[in-house]
C-alpha positions, 0 to 999 in steps of 0.5 A: 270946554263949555257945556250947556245945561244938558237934561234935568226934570222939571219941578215936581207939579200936581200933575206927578200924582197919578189921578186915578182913585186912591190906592191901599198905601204900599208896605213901607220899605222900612221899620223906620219909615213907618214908625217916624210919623206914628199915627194921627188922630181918629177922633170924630170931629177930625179927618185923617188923609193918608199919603197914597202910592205915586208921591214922591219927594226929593231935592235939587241942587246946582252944581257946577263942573269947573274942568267943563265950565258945565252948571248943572242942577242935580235932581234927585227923588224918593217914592218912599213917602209915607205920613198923614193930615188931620183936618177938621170935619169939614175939612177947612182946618189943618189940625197937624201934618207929618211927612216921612221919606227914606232917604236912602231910596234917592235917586238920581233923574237928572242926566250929564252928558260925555264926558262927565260920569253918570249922574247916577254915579253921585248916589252913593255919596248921600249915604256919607253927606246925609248920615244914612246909616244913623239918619235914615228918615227925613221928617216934616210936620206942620200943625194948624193950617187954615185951608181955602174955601176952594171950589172941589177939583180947584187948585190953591196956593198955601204958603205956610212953616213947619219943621224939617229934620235932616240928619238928626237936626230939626230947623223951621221952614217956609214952604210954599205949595199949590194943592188941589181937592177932589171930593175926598182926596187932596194932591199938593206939590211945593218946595222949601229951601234949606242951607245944608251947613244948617244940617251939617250936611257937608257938600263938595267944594273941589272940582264939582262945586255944589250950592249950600242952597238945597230946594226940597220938593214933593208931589204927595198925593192924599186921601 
């Protein structure tokens, strides 16, 4: 029996910010959350944007049904977000950048139709395929960006490497992002791709198949 693809989000966008003004940042969920990014630097030639309440990040994977002939793109996302960006006083030079998310507040937002299980149901799997109880906190840093001369409330496209950790392992990426810059607040969303072998992140390979090419995505939200 065949299937069509049922209901999954789209890719997370500039719009999955809320627009309004920055807020205090929540309390982390987390020792581990906190501490993973430290603290950037407060000299006076620098500014620092912290990561503010409404970002999020997470990954979609395609995975395939073979009993129901049914593709699928699994989604699953995180609002336990914290980090920071140091630029330049005049807010031209990305000086350095870390990103933490807790990975063990993913969730599932896609949908799978009768008969197939709930997607929410896959959930408790990232604890065993990602090393949760060891390797609760995913990490990304990039330093020495050199930002647009962007018109304030503009959107701009950044293409750019940095370093991500998953599981304990480091790996470089390209990541690709649009951003835009409201007086003092910066939004930027983009993707990444990684192979999960790289991580030893094992994947299912029975009756669910699912891709070894993970998309990382985010909507951060900076100010």
């Amino acid at each position: 029996m065949a299937y069509a693809s049922h209901n999954t989000p789209g890719r997370l966008t500039l719009g999955d910010h809320p627009p309004t003004a920055a807020q205090p940042s929540p309390t982390p969920p987390s020792n581990e959350l906190a501490d993973a990014c430290g603290e950037g630097s407060f000299a006076r030639t620098a500014v620092e944007w912290a990561i503010q309440p409404g970002s999020q990040a997470g990954f979609r994977a395609h995975e395939n049904f073979l009993q129901w002939q049914f593709p699928h793109e699994a989604v699953a996302r995180s609002n336990s977000v914290a980090g920071f960006l140091v630029g330049s006083a005049d807010r031209r030079n990305l000086r350095s950048a870390c990103v933490a998310v807790d990975l063990r507040s993913l969730k599932s937002v896609d949908k799978l139709p009768p008969p197939l299980p709930p997607a929410s149901d896959r959930d408790e799997l990232f604890w065993e395929m990602l090393g949760l109880r060891e390797h609760p906190i995913a990490v990304f840093t990039t330093q020495q960006l050199r930002l647009p001369a962007a018109t304030n409330g503009q959107t701009f496209h950044l293409e750019f490497a940095g370093d991500i950790t998953i599981r304990g392992t480091t790996k470089p990426v390209k990541v690709s992002a649009d951003c835009r810059l409201n007086s003092a607040e910066l939004s930027c969303a983009g993707a990444t791709r990684i192979e999960a072998s790289e991580f030893d992140v094992p994947v299912p390979d029975g009756p669910i198949q699912v891709d070894p090419t993970i998309t990382i995505e985010f909507s951060l939200f900076f100010a």
